[in-house]
C-alpha positions, 0 to 999 in steps of 0.5 A: 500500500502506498504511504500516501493513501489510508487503509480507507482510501485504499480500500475504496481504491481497490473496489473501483478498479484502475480507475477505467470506469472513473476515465470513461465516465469523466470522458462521457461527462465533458463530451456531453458537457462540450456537446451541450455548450456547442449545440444546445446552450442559448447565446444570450449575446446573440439573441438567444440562439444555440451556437447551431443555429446561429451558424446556419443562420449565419452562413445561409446570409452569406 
């Protein structure tokens, strides 16, 4: 057992694995997270409009 993780903390380690589980389900976290803030959150700046919708309405002006 390292000297930095108590009896506790290593146990609760252990029962989690490698942390692979705790990777993945951080990774799926930001990409849904990057997927809302890309797609689905409303620009208040612009109008209130997800970013893409205002790109489409931006390239259709153009």
């Amino acid at each position: 057992m390292p000297a930095s993780l108590s009896p506790s903390r290593w146990a609760r380690a252990r029962q989690h694995g490698d942390g692979r589980g705790r990777v993945e389900h951080l990774e799926l976290a930001t990409l849904s997270w990057v997927h809302r803030f890309n797609e689905e959150r409303l620009h208040g700046h612009c109008g209130d409009l997800p970013p893409a919708e205002l790109q489409v309405a931006f390239s259709s002006a153009q």
